[in-house]
NUSE-228106 format. One line per 4 residues: number of its first residue (from 1); their letters; for each residue x, y, z of C-alpha. Coordinates in Angstrom, 1 decimal, decimal comma, always signed. Layout:
N
NUM) a) X:Y:Z; ...
//
This chain:
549
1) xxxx) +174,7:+82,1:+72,5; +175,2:+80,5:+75,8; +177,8:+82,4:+76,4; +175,6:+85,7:+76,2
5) xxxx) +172,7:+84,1:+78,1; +175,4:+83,5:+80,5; +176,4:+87,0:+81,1; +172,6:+88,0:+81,0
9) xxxx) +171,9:+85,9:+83,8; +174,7:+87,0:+86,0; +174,1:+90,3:+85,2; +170,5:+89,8:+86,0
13) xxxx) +171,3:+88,5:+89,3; +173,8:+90,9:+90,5; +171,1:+93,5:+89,8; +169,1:+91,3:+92,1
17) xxxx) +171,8:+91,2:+94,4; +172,2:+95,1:+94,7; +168,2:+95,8:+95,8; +168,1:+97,9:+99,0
21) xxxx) +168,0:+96,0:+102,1; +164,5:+97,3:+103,2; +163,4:+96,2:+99,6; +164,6:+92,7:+100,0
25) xxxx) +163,0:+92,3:+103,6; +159,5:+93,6:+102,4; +160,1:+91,2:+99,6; +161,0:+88,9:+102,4
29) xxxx) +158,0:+89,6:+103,8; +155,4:+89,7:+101,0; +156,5:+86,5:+100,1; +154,7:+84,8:+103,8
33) xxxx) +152,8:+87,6:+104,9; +151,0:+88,8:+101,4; +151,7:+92,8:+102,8; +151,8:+94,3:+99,7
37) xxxx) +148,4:+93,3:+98,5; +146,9:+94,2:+102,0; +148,7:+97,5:+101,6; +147,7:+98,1:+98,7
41) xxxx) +144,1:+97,4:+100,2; +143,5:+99,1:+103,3; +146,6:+101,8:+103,4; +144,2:+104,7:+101,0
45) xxxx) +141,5:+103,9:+102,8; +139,8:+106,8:+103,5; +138,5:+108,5:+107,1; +136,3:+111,5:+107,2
49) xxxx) +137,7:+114,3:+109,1; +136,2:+116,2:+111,9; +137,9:+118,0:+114,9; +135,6:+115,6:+117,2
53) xxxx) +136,9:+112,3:+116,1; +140,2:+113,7:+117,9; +138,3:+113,0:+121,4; +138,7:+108,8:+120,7
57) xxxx) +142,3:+109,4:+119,6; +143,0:+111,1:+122,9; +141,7:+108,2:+124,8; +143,4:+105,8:+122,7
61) xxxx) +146,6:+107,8:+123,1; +145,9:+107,7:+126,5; +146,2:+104,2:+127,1; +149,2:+103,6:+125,2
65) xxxx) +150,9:+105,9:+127,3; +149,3:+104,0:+130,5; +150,7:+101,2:+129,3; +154,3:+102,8:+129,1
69) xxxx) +154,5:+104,3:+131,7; +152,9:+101,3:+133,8; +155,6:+98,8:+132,1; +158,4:+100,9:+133,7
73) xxxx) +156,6:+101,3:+137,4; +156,5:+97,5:+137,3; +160,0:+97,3:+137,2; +160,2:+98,8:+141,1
77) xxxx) +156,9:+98,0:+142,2; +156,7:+95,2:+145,1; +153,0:+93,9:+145,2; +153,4:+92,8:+149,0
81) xxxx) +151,8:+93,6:+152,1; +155,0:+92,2:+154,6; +155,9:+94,7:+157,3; +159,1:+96,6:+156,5
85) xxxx) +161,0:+99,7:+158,6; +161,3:+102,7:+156,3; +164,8:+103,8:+155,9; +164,6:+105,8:+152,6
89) xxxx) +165,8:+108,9:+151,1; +162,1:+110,2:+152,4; +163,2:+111,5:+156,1; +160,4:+112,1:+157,6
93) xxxx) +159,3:+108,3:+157,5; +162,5:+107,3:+158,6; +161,8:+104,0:+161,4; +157,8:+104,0:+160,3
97) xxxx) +156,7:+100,5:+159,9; +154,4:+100,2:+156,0; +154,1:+97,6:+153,7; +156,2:+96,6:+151,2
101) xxxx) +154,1:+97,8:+148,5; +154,2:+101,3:+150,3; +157,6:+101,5:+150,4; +158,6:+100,7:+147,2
105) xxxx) +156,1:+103,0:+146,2; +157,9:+106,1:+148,0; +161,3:+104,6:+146,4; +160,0:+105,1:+142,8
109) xxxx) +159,4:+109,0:+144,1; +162,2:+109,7:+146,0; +165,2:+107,1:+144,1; +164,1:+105,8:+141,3
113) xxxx) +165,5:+108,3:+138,6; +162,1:+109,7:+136,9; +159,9:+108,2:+138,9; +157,9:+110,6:+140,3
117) xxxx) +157,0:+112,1:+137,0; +156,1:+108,7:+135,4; +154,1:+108,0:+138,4; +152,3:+111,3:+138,0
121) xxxx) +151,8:+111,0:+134,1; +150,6:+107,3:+134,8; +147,9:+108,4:+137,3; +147,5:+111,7:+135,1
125) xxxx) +146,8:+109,4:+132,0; +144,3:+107,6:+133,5; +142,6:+110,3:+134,6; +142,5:+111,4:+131,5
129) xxxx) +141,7:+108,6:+129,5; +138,7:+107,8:+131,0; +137,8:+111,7:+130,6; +138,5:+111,1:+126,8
133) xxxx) +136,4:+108,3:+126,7; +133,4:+109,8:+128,7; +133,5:+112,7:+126,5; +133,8:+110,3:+123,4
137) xxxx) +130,9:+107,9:+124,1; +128,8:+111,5:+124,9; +129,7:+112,9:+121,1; +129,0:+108,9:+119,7
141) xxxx) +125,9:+109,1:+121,9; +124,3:+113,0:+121,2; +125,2:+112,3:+117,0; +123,5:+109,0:+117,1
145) xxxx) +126,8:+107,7:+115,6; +126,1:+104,3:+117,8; +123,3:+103,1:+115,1; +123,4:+100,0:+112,6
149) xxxx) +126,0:+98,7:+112,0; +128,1:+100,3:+115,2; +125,7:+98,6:+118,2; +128,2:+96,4:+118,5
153) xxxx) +130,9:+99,1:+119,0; +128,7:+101,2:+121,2; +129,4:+97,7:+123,6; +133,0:+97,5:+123,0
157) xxxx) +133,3:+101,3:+123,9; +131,3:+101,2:+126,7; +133,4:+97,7:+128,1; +135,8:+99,7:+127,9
161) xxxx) +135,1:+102,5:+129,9; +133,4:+100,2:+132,5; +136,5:+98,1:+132,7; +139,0:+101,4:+133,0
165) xxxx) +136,6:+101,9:+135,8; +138,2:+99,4:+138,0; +141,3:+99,8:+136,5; +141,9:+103,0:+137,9
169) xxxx) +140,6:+101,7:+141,2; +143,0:+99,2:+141,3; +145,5:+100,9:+140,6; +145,5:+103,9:+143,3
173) xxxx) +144,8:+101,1:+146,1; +148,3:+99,1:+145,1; +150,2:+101,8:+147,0; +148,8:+100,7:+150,2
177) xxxx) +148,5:+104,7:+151,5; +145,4:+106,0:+153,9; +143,5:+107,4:+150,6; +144,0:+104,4:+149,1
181) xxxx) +143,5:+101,8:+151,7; +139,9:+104,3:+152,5; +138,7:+103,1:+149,4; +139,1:+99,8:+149,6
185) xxxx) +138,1:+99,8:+153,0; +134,6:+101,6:+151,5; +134,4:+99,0:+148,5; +134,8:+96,2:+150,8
189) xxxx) +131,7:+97,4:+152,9; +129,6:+97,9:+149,3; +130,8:+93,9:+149,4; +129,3:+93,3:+152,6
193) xxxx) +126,2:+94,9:+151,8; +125,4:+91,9:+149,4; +123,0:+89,6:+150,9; +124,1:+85,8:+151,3
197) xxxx) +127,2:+86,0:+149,4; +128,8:+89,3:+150,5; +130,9:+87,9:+153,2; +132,2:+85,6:+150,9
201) xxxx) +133,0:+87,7:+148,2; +134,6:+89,6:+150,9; +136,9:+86,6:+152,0; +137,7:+85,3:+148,5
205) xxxx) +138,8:+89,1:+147,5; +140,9:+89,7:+150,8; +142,3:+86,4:+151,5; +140,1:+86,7:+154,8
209) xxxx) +139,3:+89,2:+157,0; +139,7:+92,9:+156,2; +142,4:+94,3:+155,1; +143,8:+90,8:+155,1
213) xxxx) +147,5:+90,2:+153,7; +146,7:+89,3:+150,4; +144,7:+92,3:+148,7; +147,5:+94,2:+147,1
217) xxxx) +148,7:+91,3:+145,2; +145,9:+90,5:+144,3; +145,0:+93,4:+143,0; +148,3:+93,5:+141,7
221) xxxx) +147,4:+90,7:+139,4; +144,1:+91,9:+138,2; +145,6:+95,8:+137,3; +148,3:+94,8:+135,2
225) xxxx) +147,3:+91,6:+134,0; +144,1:+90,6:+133,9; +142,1:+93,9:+133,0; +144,7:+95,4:+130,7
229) xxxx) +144,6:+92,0:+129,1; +140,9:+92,4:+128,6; +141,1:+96,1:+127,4; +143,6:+95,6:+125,2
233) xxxx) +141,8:+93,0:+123,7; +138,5:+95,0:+123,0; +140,6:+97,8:+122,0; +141,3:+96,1:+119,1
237) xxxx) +138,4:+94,8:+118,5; +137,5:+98,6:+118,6; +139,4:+99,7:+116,1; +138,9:+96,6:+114,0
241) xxxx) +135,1:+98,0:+114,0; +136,6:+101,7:+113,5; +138,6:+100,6:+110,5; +135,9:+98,2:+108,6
245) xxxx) +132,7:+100,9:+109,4; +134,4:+103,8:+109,0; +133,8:+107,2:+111,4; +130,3:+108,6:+110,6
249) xxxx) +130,4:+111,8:+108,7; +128,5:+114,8:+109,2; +125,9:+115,8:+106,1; +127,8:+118,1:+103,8
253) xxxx) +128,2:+118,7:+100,0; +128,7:+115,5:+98,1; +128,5:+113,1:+101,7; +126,1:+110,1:+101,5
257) xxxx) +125,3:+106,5:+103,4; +127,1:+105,1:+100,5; +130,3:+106,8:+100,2; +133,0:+108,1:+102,6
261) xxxx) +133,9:+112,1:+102,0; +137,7:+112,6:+104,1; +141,9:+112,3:+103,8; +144,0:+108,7:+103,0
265) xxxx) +145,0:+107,0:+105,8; +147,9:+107,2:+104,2; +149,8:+109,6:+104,6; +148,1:+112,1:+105,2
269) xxxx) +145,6:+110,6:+108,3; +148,9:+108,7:+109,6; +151,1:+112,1:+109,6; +148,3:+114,1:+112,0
273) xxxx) +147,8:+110,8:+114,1; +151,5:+110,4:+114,6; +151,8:+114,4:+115,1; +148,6:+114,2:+118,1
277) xxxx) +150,5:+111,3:+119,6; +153,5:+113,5:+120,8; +151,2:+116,5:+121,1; +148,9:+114,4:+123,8
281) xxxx) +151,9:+112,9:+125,7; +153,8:+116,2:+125,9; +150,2:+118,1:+127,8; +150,0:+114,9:+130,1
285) xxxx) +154,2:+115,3:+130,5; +153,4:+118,9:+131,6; +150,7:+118,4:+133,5; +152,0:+115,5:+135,6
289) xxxx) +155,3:+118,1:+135,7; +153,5:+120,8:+137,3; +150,7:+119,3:+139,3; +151,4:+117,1:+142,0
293) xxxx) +148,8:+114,1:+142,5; +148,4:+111,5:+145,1; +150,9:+112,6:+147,2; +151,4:+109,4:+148,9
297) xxxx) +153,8:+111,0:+151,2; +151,5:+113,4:+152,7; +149,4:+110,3:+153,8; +151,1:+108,2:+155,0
301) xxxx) +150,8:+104,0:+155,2; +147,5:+102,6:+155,5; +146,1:+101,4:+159,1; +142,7:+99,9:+159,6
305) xxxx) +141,9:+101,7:+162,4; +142,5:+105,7:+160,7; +140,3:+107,0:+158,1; +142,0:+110,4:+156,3
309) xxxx) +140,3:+113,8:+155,6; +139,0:+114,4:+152,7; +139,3:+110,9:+151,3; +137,9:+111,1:+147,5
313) xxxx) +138,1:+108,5:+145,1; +139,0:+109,6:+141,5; +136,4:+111,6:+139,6; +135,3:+108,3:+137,6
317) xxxx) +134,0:+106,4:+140,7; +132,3:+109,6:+142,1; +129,2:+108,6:+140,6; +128,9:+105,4:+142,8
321) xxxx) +130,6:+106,7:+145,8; +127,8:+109,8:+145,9; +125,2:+107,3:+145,2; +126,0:+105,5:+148,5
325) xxxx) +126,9:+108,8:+150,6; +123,7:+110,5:+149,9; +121,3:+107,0:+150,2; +119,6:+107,3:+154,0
329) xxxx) +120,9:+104,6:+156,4; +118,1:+102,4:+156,5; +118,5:+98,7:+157,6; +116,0:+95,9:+157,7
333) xxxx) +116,4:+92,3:+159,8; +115,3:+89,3:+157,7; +115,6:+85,8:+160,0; +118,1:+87,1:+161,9
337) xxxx) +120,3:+88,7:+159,5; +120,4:+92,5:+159,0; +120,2:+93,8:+155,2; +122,1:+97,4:+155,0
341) xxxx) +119,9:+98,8:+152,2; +121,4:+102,7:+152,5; +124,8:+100,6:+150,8; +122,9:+98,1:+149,0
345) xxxx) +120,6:+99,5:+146,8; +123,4:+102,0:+145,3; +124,9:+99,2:+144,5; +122,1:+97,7:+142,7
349) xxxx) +121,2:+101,4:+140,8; +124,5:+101,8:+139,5; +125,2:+98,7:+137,5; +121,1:+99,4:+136,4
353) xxxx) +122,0:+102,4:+135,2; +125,1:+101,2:+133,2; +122,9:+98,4:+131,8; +120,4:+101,1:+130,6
357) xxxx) +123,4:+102,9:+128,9; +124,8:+99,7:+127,1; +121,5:+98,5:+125,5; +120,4:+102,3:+124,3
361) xxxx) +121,0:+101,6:+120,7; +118,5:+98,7:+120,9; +116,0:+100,4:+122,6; +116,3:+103,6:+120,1
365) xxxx) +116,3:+100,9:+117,2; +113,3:+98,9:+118,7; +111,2:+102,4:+119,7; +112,0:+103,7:+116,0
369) xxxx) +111,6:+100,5:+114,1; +114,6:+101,1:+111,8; +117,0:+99,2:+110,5; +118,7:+100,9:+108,0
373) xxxx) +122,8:+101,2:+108,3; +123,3:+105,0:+109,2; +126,9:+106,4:+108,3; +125,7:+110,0:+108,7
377) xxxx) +125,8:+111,6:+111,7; +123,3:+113,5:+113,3; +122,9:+117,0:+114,3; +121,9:+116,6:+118,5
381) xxxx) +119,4:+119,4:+117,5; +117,7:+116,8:+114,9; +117,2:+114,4:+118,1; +116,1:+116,4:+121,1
385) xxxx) +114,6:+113,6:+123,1; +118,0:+111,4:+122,6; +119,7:+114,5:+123,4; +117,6:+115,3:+126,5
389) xxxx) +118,3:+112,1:+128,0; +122,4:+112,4:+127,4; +121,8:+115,8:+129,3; +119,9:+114,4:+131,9
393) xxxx) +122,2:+111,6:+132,2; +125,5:+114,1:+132,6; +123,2:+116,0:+135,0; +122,8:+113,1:+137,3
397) xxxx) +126,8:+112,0:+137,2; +127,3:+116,0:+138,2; +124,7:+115,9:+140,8; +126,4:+112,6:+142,5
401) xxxx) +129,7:+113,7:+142,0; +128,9:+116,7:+144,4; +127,4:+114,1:+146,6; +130,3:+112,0:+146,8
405) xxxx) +132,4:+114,8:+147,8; +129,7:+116,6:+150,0; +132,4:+116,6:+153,0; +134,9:+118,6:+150,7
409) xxxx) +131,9:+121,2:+149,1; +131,1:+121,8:+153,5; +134,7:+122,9:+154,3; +135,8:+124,5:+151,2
413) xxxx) +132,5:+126,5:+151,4; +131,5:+126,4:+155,1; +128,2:+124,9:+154,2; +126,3:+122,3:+156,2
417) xxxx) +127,1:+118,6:+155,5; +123,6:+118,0:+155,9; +122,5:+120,7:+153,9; +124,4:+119,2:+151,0
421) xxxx) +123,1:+115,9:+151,5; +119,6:+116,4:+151,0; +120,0:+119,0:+148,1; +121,6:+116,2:+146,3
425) xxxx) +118,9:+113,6:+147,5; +115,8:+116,0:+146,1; +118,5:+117,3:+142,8; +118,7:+114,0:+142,5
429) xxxx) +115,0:+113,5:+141,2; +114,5:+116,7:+140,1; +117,7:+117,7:+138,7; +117,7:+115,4:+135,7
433) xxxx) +114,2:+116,1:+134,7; +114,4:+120,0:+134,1; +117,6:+119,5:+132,2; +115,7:+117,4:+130,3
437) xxxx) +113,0:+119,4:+129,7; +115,1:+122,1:+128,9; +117,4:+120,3:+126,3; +114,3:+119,2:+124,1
441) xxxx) +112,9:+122,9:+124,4; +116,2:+124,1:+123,0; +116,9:+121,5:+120,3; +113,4:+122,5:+119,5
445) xxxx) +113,8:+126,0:+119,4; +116,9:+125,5:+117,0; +115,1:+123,3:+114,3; +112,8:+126,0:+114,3
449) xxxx) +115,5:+128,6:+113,6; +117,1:+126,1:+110,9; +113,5:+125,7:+109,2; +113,5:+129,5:+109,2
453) xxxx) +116,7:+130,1:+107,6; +116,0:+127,2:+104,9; +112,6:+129,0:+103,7; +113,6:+132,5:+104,4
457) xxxx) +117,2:+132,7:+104,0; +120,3:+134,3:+106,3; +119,8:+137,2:+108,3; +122,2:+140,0:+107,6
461) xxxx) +121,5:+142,7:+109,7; +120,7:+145,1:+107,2; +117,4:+146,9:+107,3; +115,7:+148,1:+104,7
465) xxxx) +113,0:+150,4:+104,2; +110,0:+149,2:+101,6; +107,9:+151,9:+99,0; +105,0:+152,1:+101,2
469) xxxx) +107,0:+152,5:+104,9; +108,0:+148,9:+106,0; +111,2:+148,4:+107,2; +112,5:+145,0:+106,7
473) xxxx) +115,8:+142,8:+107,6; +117,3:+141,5:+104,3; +117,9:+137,9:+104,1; +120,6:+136,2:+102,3
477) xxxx) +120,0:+133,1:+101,0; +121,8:+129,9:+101,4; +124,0:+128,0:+99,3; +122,6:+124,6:+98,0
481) xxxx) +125,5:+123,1:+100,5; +124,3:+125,0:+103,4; +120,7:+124,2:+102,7; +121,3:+120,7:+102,0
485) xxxx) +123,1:+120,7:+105,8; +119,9:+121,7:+107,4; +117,6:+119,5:+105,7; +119,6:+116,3:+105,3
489) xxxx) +118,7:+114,7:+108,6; +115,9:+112,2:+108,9; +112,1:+112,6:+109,5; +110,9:+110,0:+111,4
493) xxxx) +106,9:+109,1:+111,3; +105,9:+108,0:+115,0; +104,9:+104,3:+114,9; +101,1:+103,9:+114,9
497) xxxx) +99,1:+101,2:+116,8; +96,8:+101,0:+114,0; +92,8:+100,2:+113,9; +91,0:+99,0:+116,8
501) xxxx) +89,6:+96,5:+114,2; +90,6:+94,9:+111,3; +89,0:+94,9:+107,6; +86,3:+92,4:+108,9
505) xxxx) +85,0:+94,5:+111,7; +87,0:+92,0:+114,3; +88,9:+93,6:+117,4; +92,5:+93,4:+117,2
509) xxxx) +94,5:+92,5:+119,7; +96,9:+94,9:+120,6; +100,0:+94,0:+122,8; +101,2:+96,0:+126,3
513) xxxx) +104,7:+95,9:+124,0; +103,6:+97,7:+120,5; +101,0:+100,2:+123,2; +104,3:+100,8:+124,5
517) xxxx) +106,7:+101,1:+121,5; +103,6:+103,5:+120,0; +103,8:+105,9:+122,9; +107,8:+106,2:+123,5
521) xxxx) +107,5:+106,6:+119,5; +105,1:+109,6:+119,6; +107,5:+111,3:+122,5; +110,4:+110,8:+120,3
525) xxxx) +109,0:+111,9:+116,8; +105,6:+113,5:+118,1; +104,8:+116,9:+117,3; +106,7:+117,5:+120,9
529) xxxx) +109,9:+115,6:+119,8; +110,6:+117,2:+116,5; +110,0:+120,0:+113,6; +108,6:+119,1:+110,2
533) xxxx) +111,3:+120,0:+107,9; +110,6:+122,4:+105,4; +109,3:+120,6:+102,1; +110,0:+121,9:+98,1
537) xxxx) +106,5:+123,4:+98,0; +107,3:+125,3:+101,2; +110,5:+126,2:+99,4; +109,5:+127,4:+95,8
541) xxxx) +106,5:+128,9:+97,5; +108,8:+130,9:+99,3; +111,4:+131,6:+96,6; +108,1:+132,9:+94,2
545) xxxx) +106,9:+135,3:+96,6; +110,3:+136,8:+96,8; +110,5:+135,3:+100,6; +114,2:+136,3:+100,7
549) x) +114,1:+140,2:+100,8
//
């Protein structure tokens, strides 16, 4: 008998011993980690499906191939600003005295193997990361997709965008050309322009006076360190969010608050993610193949006393450059010191105005008095003022964008400078209001058309001619999936004041903060700000009278 339980054993374990050798390190594995349990877990979890969920996968694609591509141009890259004498494989530079940081930067182009085109798909990337993530937050923002429970993510997204902000700056002033060495030259007056503690801000930044020999260093530091460091922590955070709240979904057959209609991670979700990826890198590869930017070459090495033609930041920080180009140059003198308003209060309006985009979801929330967890994404039509504003809002970036490059709009188009100038300073008002109005007017107009087709049915283009001489248009009606797209959204009730007095005659008192809530309430849900949707008497009203034709 022990002989048999002998040969069972080794048997046994010289089946153990013949597992595959990926089987044995996930067992590895399990055993300290606990993977298979949290695999078992999360890896079917599911993910609706929608083409516009692809716009946060660009930008997240985005930035991993930053980070790539960034990893390798630190390997050449010399953050310094010590005078050197050009001697490179660039002959037209040949005995020009530039930086360090300039120089190494026209080595990576002209002898680093591949370094021009990782240069080009790192600045491309960027560009196009932040695009992603403009576009992104717009389809979070116009679907309402940023309510309970994703406030919190609505900040992490917008940190995010903020922070690749600066980013990019940073990183098109390291190589220490005249476009580059412009901008900083402009941000460091926007510094100066802060009362009391500008200059030194100024000083602490630069190492001293302007351009100092410090800055790209330390700029250095902050692009590949200390900001990426940041991002990539919120990033996570991001997805962290993403993964535990799941995308909204849009309302469809079968799709409620309370259940998630879409594809497995696993495989399937994983498989197109993985496919994007290489899809996204190769159009940035071909991109940054065939169009040339920041041609560092053409510019040459910074000097303090030359500014370059046609110096435009990247499209990102258009916004806050047109703000300050288009602001009238007025100063003021306070006890002897002289306040340059024209520079500092578009420095004030533009972090204002990113404030105001942060805290939107709790000013919808507090305006709407609802605190419900929404997992179902709105229609933009179902939200015209919200929708007006994200118009109006894209409206105003447009309008200062043309401002910050009002130089570029006068030569390409022979216009007057001027001219452009104050057009953007009146579009600037006005501009943002008629979008507005017009947005709500046409969200309007299509709740109306959705009502319509919900009591009345489909319009088919056929015409048909009744007994007694009418000609009609047959309507087809829906199918309970269509009809239950085009009523599923939410009909909010605007929030009421209430009585003057209460039950015993006495005069309530009413707060400037609920008169207030009241009346952004009634221009949000008012008869202005949306369409009663159709109601099941309407309906089988409708359906009695042989509504649908």
């Amino acid at each position: 008998m022990s002989t048999a339980t002998e040969a069972r054993g080794s048997a046994a374990a010289e089946g153990k011993k013949k597992a595959p050798a990926g089987e044995r390190v996930a067992d590895w594995a399990d055993g300290r980690l606990g993977i298979y349990s949290l695999a078992k877990a999360n890896m079917r979890k599911i993910f609706p499906d929608h083409w516009s969920f692809m716009l946060g996968e660009v930008a997240l694609y985005s930035f991993i191939i930053i980070i790539l591509t960034g990893v390798y141009l630190t390997l050449f890259f010399h953050p310094s600003m010590n005078e050197v004498e050009y001697h490179g494989a660039y002959t037209p530079m040949h005995g020009i005295q530039m930086s360090e940081a300039y120089a190494s930067t026209l080595d990576i182009s002209f002898d680093v193997r591949g370094g021009l085109l990782v240069r080009q798909i790192h600045h491309w990337g960027a560009l196009i990361f932040l695009a992603a993530m403009f576009v992104h937050m717009m389809r979070v923002f116009f679907t309402g997709a940023f309510r309970k429970p994703r406030e919190v993510n609505w900040i992490f997204g917008f940190l995010l965008f903020v922070l690749g902000m600066f980013t990019g700056f940073t990183g098109y002033s390291l190589p220490d050309d005249l476009l580059s060495g412009t901008g900083v030259r402009f941000m460091e007056g926007a510094i100066l322009s802060v009362p009391i503690v500008g200059t030194y801000l100024s000083m602490f930044l630069f190492g001293g006076e302007f351009p100092g020999d410090d800055f790209v260093g330390r700029f250095y530091s902050i692009h590949i360190l200390l900001l990426p460091g940041i991002m990539l922590g919120l990033l996570v955070a991001h997805l962290i969010l993403v993964f535990y709240h799941k995308h909204t979904q849009f309302a469809g057959a079968g799709r409620k608050n309370t259940n998630v209609v879409g594809m497995p991670l696993l495989p399937v979700y994983m498989a197109k993610a993985g496919g994007f990826f290489f899809l996204v890198f190769g159009v940035i590869a071909a991109i940054s193949a065939l169009f040339t930017i920041n041609p560092i070459w053409a510019l040459g090495p910074y000097r303090p006393d030359q500014v370059s033609t046609n110096a435009q930041p990247d499209w990102y920080m258009g916004f806050s450059e047109g703000l300050i180009r288009v602001m009238p140059g007025w100063e003021i003198n306070l006890w002897g010191h002289t306040l340059v308003l024209g520079v500092f209060i578009p420095l004030v309006i533009f972090p204002l105005v990113l404030v105001a985009i942060a805290l939107y979801p709790f000013i919808e929330s507090w305006v709407t008095k609802d605190k419900r967890e929404h997992h179902i994404a709105d229609r933009p039509r179902n939200a015209p003022t919200r929708t007006g504003f994200g118009a109006a809002w894209i409206t105003w970036y447009f309008v200062l964008l043309v401002g910050g490059g009002n130089d570029l709009w006068a030569t390409h188009f022979n216009l007057s400078i001027n001219a452009i100038t104050w057009f953007v300073r009146v579009a600037f008002f006005v501009a943002p209001v008629v979008v507005f109005v017009i947005t709500r007017r046409v969200c309007m107009g299509l709740q109306r058309k959705d009502r319509e087709k919900v009591l009345h049915g489909r319009e088919t283009g056929t015409i048909k001619r009744l007994p007694h001489g009418e000609f009609v248009e047959v309507h087809e009606p829906l199918s309970q999936e269509q009809l239950h797209t085009l009523t599923a959204h939410d009909q909010y009730q605007p929030v009421e004041v209430g009585a003057a007095t209460d039950e015993n005659g006495v005069r309530r008192k009413v707060g400037r903060g609920q008169k207030l809530r009241s009346h952004l309430s009634k221009g949000y849900y008012g008869e202005s700000g949306q369409i009663p949707k159709p109601t099941q008497e309407e309906y089988r009203e409708i359906e009695s009278s042989h509504g649908h034709h």
